[in-house]
DSSP file (Angstrom, degrees, kcal/mol; ACC not computed):
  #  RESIDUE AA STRUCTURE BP1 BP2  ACC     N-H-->O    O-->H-N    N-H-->O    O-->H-N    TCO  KAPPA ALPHA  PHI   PSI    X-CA   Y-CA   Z-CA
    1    1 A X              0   0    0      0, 0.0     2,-0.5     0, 0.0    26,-0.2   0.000 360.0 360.0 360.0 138.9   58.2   56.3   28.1
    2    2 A X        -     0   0    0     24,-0.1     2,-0.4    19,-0.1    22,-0.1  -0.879 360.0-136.2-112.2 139.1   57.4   53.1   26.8
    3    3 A X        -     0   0    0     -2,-0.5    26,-0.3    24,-0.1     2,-0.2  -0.569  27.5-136.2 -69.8 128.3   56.9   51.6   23.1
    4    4 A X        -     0   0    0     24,-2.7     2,-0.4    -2,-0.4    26,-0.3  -0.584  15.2-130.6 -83.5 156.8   54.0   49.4   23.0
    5    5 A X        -     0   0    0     14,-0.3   114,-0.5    -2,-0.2    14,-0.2  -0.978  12.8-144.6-109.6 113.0   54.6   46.2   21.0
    6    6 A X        -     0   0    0     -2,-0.4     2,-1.2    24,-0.2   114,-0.1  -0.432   6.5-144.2 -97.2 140.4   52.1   45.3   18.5
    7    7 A X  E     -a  120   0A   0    112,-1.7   114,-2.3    -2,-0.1     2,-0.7  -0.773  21.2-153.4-108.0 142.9   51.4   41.5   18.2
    8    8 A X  E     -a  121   0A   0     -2,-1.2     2,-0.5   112,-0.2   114,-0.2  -0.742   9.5-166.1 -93.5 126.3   50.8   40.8   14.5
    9    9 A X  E     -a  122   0A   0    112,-2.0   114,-2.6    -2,-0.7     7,-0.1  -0.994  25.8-120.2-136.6 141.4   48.7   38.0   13.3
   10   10 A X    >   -     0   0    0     -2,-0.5     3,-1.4   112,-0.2    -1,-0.0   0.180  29.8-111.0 -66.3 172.5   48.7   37.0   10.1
   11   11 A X  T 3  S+     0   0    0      1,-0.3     2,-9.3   112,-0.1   112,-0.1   0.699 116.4  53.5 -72.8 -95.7   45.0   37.1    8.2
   12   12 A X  T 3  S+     0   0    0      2,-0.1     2,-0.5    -3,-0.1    -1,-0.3   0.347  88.0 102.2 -16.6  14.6   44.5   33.3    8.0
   13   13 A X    <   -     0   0    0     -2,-9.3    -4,-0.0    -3,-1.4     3,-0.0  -0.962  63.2-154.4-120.4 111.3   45.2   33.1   11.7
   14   14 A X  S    S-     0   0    0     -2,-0.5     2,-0.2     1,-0.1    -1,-0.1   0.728  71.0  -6.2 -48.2 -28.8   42.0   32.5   13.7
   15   15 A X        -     0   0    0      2,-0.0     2,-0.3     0, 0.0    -1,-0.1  -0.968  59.5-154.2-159.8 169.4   43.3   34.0   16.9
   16   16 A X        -     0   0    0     -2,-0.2     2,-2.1    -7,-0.1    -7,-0.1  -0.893  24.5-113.1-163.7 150.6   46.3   35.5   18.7
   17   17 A X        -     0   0    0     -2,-0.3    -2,-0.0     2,-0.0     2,-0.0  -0.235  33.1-144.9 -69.1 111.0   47.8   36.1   22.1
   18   18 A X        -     0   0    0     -2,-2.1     2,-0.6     1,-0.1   -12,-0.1  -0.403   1.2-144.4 -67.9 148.6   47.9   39.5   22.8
   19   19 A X        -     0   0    0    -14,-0.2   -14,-0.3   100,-0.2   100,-0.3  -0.801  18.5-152.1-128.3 109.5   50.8   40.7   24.8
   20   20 A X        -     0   0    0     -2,-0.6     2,-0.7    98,-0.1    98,-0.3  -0.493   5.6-155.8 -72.7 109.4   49.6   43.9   27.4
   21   21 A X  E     -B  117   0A   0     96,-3.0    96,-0.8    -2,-0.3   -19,-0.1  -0.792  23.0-111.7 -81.7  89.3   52.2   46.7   28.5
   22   22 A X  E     -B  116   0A   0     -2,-0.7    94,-0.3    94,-0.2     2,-0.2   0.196  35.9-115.9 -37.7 145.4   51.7   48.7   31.7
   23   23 A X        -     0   0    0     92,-2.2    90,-0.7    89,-0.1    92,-0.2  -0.549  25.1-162.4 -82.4 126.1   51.1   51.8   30.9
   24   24 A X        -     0   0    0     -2,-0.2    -1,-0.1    88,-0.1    -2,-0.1   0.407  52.9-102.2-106.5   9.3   54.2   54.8   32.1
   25   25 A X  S    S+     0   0    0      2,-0.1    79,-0.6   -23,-0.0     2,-0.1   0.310 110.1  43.6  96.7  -6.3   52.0   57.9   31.8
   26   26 A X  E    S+E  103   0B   0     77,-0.2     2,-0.4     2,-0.0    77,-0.2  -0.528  76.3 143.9-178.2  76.2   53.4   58.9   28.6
   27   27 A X  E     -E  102   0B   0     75,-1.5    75,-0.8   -26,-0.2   -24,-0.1  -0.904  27.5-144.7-155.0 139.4   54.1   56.2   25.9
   28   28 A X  E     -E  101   0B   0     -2,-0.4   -24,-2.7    73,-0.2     2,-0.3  -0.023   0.9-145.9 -94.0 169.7   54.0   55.9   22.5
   29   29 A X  E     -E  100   0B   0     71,-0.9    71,-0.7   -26,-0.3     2,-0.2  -0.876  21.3-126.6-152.6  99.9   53.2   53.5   19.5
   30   30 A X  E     -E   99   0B   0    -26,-0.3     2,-0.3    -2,-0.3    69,-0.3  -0.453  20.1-142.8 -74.3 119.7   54.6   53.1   16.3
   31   31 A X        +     0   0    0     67,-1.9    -1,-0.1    -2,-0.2     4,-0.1  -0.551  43.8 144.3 -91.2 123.1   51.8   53.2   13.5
   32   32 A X        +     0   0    0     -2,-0.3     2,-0.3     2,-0.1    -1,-0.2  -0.046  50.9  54.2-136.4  35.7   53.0   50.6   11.0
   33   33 A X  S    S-     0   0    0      1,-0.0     2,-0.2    88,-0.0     5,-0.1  -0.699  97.7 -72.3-130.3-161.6   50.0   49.0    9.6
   34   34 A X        -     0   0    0     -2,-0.3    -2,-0.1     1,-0.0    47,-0.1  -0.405  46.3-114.2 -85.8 153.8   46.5   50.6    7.8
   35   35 A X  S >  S+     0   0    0     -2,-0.2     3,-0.8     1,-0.2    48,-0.2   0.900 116.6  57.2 -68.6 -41.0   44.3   52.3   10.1
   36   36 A X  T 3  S+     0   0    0      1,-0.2    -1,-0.2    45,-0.2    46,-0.1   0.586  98.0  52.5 -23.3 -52.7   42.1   49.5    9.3
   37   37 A X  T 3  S+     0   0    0     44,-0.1    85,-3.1    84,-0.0     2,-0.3   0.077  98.1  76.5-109.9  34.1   44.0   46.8   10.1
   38   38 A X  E <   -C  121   0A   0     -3,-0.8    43,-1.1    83,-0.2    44,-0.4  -0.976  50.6-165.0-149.3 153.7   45.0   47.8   13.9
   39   39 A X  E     -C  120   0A   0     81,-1.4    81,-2.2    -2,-0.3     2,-0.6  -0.995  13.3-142.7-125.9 124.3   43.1   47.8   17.2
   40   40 A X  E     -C  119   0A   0     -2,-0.4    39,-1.9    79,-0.2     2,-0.3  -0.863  18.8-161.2 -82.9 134.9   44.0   49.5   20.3
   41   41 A X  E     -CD 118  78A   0     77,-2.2    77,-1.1    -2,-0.6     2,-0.3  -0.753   3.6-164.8-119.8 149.6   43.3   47.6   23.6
   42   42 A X  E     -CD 117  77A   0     35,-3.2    35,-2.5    -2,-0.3    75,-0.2  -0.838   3.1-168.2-116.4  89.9   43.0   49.0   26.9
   43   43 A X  E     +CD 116  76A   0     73,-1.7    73,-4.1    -2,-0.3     2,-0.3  -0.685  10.9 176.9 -75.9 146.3   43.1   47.5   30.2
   44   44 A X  E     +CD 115  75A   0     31,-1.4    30,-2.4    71,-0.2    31,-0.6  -0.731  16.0 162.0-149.5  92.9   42.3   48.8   33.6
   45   45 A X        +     0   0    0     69,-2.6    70,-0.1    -2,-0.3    -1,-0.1   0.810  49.5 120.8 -75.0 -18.0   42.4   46.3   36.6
   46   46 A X  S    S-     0   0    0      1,-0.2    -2,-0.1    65,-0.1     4,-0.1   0.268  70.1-129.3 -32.8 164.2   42.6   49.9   39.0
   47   47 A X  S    S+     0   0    0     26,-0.1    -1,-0.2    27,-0.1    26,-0.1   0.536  89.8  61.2 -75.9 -23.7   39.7   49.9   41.5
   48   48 A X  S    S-     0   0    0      1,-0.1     2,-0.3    24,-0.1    60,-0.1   0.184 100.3 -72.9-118.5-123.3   39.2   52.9   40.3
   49   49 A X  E     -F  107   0B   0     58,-0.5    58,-3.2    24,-0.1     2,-0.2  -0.928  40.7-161.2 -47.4 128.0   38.5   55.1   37.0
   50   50 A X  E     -FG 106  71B   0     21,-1.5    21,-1.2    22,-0.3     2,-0.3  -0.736  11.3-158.5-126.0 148.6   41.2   55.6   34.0
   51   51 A X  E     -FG 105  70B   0     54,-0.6    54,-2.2    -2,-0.2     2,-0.3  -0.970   3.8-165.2-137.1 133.7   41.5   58.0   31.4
   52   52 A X  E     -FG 104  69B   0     17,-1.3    17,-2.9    -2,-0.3     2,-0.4  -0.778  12.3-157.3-102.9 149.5   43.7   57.1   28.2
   53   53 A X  E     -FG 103  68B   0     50,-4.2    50,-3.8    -2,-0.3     2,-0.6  -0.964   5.3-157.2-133.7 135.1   44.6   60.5   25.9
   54   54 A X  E     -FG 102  67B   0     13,-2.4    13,-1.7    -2,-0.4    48,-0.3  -0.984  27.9-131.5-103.8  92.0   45.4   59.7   22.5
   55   55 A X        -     0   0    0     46,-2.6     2,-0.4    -2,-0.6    47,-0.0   0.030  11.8-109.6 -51.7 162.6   47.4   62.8   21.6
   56   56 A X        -     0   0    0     33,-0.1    33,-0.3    10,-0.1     2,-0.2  -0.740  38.6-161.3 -89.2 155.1   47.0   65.0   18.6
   57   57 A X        -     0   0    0     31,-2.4    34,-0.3    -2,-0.4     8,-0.2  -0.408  35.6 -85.2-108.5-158.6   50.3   64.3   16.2
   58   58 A X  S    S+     0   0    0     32,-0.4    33,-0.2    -2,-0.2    31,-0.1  -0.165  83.5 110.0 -77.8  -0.6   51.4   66.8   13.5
   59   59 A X  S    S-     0   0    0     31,-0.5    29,-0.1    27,-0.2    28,-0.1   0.800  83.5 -71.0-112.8-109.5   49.6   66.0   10.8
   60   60 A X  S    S+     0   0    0     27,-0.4     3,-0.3     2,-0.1    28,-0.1   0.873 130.3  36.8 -94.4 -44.7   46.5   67.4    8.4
   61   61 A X  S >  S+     0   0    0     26,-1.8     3,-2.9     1,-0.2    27,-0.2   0.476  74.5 115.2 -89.3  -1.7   44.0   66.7   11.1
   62   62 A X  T 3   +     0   0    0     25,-0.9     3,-0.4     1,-0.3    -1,-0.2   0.346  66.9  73.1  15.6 -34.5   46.0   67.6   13.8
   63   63 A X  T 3  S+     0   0    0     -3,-0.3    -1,-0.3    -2,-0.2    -2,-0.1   0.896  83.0  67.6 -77.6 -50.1   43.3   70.5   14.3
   64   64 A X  S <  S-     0   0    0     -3,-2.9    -1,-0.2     1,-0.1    -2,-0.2   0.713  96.6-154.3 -56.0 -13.1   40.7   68.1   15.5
   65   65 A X        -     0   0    0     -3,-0.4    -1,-0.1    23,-0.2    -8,-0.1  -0.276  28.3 -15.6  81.5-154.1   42.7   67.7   18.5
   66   66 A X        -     0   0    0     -2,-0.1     2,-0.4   -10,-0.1   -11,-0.2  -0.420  48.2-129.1 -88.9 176.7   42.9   64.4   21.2
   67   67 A X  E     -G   54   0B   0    -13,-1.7   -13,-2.4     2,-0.0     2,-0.5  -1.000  16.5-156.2-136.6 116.8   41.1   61.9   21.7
   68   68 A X  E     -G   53   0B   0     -2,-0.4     2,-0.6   -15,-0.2   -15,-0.2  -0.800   9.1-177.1-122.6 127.3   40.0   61.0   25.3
   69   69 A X  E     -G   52   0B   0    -17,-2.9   -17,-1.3    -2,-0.5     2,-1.0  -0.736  10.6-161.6-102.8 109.8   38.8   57.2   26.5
   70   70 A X  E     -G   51   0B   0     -2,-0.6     2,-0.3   -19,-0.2   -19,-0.2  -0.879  12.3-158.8 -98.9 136.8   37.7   57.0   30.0
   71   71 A X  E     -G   50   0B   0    -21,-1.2   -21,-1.5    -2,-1.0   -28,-0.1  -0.702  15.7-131.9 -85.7 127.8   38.0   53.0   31.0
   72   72 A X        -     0   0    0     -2,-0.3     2,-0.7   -23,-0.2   -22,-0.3   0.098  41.9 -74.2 -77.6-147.9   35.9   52.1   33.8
   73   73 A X  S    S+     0   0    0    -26,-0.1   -28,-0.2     1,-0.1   -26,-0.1  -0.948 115.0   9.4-115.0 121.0   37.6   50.1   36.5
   74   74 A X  S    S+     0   0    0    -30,-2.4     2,-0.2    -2,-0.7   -29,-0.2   0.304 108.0 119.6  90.6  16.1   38.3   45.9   35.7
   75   75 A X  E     -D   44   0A   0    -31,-0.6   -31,-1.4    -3,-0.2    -1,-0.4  -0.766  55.8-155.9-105.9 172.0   37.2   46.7   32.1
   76   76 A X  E     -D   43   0A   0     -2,-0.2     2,-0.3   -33,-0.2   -33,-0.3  -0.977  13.1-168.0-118.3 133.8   39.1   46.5   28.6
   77   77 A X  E     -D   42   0A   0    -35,-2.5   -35,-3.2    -2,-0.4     2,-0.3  -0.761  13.3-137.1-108.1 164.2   37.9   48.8   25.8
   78   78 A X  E     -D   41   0A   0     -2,-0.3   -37,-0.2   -37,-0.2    -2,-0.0  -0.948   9.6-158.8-141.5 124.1   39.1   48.4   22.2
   79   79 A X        -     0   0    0    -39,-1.9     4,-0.1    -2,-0.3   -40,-0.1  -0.086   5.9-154.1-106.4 -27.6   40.1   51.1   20.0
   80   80 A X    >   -     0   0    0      1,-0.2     3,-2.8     2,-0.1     4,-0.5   0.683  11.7-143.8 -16.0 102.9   40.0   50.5   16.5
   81   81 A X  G >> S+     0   0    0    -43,-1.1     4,-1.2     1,-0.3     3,-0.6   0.550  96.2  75.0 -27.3 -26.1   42.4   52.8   14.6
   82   82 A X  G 34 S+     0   0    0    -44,-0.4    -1,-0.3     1,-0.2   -46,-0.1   0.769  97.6  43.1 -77.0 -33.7   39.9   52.9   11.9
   83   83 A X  G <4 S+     0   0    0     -3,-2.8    -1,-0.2   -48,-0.2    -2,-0.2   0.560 112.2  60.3 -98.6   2.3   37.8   55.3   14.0
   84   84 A X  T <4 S-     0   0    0     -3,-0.6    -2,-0.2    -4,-0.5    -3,-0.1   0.932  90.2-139.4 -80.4 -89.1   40.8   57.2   15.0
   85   85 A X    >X  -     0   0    0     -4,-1.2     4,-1.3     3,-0.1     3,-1.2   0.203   3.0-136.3 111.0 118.8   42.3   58.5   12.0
   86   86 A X  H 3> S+     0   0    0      1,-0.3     4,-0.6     2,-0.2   -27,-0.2   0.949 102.8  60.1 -66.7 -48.1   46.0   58.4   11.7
   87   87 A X  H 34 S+     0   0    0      1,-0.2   -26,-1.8     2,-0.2   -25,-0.9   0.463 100.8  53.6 -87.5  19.7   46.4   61.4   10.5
   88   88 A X  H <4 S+     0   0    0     -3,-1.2   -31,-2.4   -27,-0.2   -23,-0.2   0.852 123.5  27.9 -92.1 -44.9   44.7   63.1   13.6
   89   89 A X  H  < S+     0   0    0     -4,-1.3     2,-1.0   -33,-0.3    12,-0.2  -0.230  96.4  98.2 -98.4   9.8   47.2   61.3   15.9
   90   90 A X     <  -     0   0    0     -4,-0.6     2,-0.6    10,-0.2   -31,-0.5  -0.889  60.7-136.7-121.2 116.9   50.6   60.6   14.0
   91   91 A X        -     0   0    0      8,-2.6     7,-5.7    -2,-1.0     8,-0.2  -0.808  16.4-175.7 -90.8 135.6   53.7   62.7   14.2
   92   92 A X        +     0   0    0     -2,-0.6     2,-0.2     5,-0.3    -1,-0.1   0.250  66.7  33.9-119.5  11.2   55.0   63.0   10.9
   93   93 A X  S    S+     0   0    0     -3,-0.0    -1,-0.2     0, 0.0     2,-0.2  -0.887  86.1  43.4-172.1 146.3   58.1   65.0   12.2
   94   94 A X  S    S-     0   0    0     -2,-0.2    -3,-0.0     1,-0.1     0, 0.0  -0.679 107.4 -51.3 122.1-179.4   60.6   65.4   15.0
   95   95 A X  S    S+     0   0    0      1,-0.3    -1,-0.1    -2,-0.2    -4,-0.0   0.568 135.5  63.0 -58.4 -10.9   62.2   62.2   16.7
   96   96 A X  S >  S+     0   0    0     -3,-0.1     3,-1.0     3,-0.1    -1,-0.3   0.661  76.4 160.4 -93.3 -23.2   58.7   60.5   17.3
   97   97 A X  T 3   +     0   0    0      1,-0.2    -5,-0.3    -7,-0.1     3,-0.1   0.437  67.5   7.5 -17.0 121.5   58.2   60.4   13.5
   98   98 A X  T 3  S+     0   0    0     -7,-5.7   -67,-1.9     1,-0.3    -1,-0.2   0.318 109.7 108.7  94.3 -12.7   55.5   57.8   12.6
   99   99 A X  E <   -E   30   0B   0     -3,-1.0    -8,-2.6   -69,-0.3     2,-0.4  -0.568  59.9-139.7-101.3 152.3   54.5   57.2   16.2
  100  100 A X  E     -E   29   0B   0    -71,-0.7   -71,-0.9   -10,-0.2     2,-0.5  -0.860  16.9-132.6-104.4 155.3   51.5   58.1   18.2
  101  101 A X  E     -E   28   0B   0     -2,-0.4   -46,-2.6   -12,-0.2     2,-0.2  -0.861  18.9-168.6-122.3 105.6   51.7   59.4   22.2
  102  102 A X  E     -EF  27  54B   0    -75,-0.8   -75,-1.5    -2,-0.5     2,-0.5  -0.480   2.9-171.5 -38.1 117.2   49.4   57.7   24.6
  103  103 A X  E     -EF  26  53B   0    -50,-3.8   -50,-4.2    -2,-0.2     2,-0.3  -0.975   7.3-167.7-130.1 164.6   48.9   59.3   28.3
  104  104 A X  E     - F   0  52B   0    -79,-0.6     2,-0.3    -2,-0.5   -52,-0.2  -0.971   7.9-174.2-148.1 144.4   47.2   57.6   30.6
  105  105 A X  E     - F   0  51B   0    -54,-2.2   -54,-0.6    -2,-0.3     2,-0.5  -0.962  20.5-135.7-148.5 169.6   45.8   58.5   34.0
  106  106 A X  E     - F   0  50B   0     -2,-0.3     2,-1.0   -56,-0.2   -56,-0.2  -0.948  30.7-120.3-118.9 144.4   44.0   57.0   37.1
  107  107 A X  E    S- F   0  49B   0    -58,-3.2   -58,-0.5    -2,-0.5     2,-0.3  -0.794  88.3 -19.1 -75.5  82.9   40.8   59.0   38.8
  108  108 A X  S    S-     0   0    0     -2,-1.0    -2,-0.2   -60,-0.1     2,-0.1  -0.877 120.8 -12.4 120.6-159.6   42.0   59.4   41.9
  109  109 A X  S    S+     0   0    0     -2,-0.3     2,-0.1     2,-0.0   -61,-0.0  -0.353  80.1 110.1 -65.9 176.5   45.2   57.4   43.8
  110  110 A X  S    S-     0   0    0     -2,-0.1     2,-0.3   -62,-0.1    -4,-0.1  -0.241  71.2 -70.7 123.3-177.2   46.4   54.2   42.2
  111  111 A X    >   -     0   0    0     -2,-0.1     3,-0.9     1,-0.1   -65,-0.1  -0.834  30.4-142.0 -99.2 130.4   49.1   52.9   40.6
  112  112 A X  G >  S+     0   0    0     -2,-0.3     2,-1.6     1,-0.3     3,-1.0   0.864 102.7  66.7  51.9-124.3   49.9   54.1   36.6
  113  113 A X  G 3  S+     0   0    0    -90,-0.7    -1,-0.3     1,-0.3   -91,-0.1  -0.053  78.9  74.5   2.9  -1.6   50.8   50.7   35.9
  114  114 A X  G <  S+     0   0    0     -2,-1.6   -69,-2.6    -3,-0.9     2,-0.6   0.515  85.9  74.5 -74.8 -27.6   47.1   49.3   36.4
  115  115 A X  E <   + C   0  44A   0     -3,-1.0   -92,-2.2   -92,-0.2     2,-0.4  -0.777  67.3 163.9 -81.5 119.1   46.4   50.9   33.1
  116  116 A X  E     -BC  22  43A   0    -73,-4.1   -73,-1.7    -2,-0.6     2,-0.2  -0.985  15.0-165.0-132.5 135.0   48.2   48.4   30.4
  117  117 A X  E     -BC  21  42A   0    -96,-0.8   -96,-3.0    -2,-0.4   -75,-0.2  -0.714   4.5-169.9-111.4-177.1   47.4   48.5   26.5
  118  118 A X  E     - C   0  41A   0    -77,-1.1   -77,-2.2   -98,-0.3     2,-0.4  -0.970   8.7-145.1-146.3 133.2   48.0   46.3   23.8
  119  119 A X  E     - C   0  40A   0   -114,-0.5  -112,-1.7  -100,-0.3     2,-0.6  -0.560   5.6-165.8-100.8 161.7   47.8   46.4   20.3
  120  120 A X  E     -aC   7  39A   0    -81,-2.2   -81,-1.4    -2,-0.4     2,-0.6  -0.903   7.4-163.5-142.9 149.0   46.9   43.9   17.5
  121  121 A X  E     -aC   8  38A   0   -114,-2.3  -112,-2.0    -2,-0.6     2,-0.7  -0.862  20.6-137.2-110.6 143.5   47.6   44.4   13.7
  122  122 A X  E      a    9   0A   0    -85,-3.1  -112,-0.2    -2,-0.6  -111,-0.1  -0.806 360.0 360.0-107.3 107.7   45.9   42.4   11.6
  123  123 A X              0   0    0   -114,-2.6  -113,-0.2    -2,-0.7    -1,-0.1   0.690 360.0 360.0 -64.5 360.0   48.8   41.2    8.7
């Protein structure tokens, strides 16, 4: 499992390099901003079709269950946390506390590691 790294840019900042983490089938993301002020991005260089699962976490809306992003193949989708809901997705107990868990899969063969996200938080 991997952590994803969120790259922060400050508000006054026009732009920022994002930095993309292959994806290990099962890796998580620690929510430390506003729902508001974070995007998840998805890339998927595969040839083929990808499906990212946004687990449900532990929390009040927990009921509504995951959230599933099928990526076509050489595109990048973006995510806005805002349309997520934190408290659908957030473990708010156990070791994960505060984190969300990503899985990822490819439609068909390929490599895992075709899939890579990134996040960006807006300071």
């Amino acid at each position: 499992m991997a952590e994803l790294i969120s790259t922060f840019i400050d508000f006054s900042q026009l732009s920022a390099e994002l930095t993309f983490t292959p994806c290990s089938g099962i890796d998580d993301l620690l929510l430390d901003n506003a729902d508001s002020r974070m995007i998840l991005l998805i890339k998927n260089t595969n040839a083929l079709g990808a499906t990212v699962t946004i687990k449900k976490g532990d929390g009040s809306l927990s009921p509504l269950g995951d959230i599933i992003i099928p990526v076509s193949s050489g595109k990048t989708v973006a995510v806005p946390f805002s349309r997520v809901e934190s408290a659908r997705v957030k473990l708010i107990t156990g070791d994960s506390k505060g984190k969300v868990l990503i899985e990822s899969s490819i439609d068909g063969e390929g490599s895992i590691t075709d899939i890579s996200l990134a996040v960006l938080s807006i300071a």
